[in-house]
Each structure stands twice: as structure tokens, then as C-alpha cells.
C-alpha positions in Angstrom: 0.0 0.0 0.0 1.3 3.3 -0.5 2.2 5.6 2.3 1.1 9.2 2.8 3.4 11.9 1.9 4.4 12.8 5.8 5.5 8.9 6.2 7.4 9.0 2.6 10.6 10.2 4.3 9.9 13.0 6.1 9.1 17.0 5.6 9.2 18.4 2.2 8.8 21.7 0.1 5.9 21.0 -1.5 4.4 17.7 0.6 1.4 17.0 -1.7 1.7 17.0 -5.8 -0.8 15.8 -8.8 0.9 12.4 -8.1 0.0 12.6 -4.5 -3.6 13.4 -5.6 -3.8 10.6 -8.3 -2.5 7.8 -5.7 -5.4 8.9 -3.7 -7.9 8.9 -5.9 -6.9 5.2 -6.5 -6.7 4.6 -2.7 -10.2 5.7 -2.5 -11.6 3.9 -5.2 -8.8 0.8 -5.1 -7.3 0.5 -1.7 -5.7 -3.4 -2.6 -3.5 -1.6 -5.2 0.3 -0.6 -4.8 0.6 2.4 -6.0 4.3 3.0 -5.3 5.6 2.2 -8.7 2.9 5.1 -10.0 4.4 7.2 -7.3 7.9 7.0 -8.6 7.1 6.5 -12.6 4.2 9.1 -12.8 6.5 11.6 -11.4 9.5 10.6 -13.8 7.0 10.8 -16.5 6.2 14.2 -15.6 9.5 15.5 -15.2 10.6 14.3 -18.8 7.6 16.2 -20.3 7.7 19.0 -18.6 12.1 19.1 -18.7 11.5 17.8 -22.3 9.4 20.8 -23.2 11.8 23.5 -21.9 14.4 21.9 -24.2 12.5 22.5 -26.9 12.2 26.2 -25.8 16.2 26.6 -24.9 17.0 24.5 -28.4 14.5 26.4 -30.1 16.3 29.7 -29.8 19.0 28.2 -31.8 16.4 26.7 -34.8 16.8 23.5 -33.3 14.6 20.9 -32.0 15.8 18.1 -29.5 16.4 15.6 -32.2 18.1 18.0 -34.2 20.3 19.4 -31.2 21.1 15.8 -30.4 22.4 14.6 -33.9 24.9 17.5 -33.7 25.4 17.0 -30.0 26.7 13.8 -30.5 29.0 15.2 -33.2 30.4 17.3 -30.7 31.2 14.3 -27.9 33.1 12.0 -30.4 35.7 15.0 -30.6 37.7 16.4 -33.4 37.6 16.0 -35.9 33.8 15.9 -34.9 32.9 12.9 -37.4 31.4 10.0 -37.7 29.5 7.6 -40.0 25.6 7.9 -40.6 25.4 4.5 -39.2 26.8 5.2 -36.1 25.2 8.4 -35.4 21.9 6.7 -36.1 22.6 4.1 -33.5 23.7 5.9 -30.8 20.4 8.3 -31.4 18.3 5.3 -31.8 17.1 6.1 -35.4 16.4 4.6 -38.3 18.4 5.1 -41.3 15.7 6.7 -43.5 14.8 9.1 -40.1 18.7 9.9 -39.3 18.7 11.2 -43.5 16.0 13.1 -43.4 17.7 15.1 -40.2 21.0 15.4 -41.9 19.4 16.7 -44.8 18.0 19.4 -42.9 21.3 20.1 -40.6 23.6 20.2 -44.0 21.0 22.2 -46.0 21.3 24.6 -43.0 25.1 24.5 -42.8 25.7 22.8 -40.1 27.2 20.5 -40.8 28.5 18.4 -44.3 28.5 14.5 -45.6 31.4 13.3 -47.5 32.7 10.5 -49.5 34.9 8.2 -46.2 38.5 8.2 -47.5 39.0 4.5 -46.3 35.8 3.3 -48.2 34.1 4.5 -51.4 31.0 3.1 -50.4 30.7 4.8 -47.0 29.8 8.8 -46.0 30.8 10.6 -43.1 29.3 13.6 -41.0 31.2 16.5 -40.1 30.1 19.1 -37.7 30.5 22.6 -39.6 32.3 25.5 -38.1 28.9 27.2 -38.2 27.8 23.8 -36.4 30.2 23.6 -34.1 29.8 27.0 -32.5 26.2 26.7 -32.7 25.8 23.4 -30.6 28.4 24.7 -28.1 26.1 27.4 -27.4 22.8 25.1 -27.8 24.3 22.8 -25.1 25.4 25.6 -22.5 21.6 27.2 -22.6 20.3 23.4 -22.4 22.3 23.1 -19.1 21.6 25.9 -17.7 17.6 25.1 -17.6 18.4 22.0 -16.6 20.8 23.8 -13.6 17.8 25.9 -13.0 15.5 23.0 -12.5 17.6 20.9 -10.3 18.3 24.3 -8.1 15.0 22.8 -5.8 17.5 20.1 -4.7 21.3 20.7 -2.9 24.1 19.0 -4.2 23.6 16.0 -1.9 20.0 15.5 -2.8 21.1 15.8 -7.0 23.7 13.0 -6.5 21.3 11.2 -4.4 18.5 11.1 -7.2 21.5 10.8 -10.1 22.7 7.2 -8.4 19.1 6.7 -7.7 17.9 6.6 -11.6 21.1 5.4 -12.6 20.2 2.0 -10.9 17.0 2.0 -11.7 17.7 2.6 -15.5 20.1 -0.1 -15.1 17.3 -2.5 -13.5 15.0 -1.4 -16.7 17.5 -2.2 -19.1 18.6 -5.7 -18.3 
């Protein structure tokens, strides 16, 4: 059975939250239920809408969307000279080929970055971030961490690394 949010480990901020209200709505109505998976998974839901949303916003400002900001992001993280294959970008981004082409078409047409022949085989292409590209995701990624900084500001620096390990291993439980 779930707890109430006094008995949930101790006083908080803001005690009582939509989640809070749902679980007891389902107590009411369904008091044999566990609801402390909902608890935890209703609220990480919310949190990646509501994070996801801002995002878009911060992205936005650059004429990016997330997808868009993450192709070139991940440019940027496999270091200079900031290239990779089409295949391996759309693996690590979880996208189809025909999805990952129609997103480089739209990031090359806007100059950010370029596909060429791969000098060790004819067959192959490679992705190169842009100049233009590579100044605009190193902006892109500083305003995106700073609403994410601004949103974890409701927890110290304790509490962060607490939740961090905390989702780590559940992510790791999820993924097995």
C-alpha cells in the first residue's frame, strides 16, 4: 500500500503533488493496489515532459529541435575531428536510417554540418560538424544546461547526486 506523503521520508517543500492526488484517488476507489511504482514512474514521467518541453524552448532559440540538437550534440562528444559515420550516429540516437537522412538533410542544407565520401571506403559517407555547427551546438548545449541547472536548483548537491545514483540504478534495472 502506499504511504502518505508525511510517512514517505519526512518533511518536504511542497508535501502533496498531482501524483499525490492521483495515488489517492486510487486509494479511494482501489485500496488493494500498490501504487508506489505510480508514485515514482508518474513523477519521472512528468518531469521528462515537462524538462522535455523546456528543451525544446532553450533548443528552439537556436532553430533547433531536441532531435536536431542531439544529432549535432553527438558530433560534438566524439571529438575532433567531430565525425562519424551515418550508421553510427543513427545508432547511438536510436534512429532509423531513413529518419537519421532526413535530419541530416535538414542540418547540412542549413550549414551545419557536411557528408562526404569516407576516405578508407568508397562506399561509406561521413558527417562532419560545420564550423557554423560547431559554434552553434556549443552554445545550444550551454543554454540546455543551464535550464536543466535551474531546474535541479530545488535540490542541494547532496540530494542531486542522491536522485543521479538513484535513476542510474533503476535505468540499469530497466535495461537488463
Amino acid at each position: 500500500m502506499s504511504q502518505s506523503p508525511e510517512s514517505r521520508g519526512g518533511p518536504h517543500k511542497n508535501p502533496v503533488d498531482a501524483i499525490d492526488a492521483i495515488v489517492g484517488q486510487w486509494a479511494a476507489v482501489r485500496p488493494d493496489l500498490d501504487t508506489a511504482a505510480m508514485e515514482v514512474f508518474g513523477r519521472v514521467f512528468r518531469l521528462a515532459r515537462i524538462m522535455g518541453d523546456r528543451m525544446e524552448r532553450a533548443y528552439g532559440r537556436f532553430g533547433l529541435s531536441r532531435g536536431e540538437f542531439d544529432a549535432l550534440a553527438t558530433l560534438r562528444r566524439a571529438g575532433e575531428p567531430y565525425t562519424l559515420s551515418p550508421r553510427e550516429l543513427s545508432a547511438t540516437l536510436m534512429l532509423t536510417t531513413g529518419g537519421m537522412t532526413g535530419r541530416l538533410d535538414k542540418l547540412e542544407g542549413a550549414g551545419l554540418l557536411r557528408r562526404s565520401p569516407d576516405p578508407h571506403d568508397r562506399r561509406a559517407l561521413q558527417v562532419t560538424l560545420t564550423d557554423r555547427g560547431l559554434e552553434l551546438i556549443d552554445e545550444a548545449v550551454g543554454a540546455g544546461l543551464a535550464v536543466q541547472a535551474e531546474a535541479l536548483a530545488a535540490l542541494d548537491a547532496r540530494q542531486a547526486a542522491q536522485v543521479a545514483g538513484l535513476l542510474r540504478d533503476l535505468l540499469a534495472g530497466t535495461e537488463r
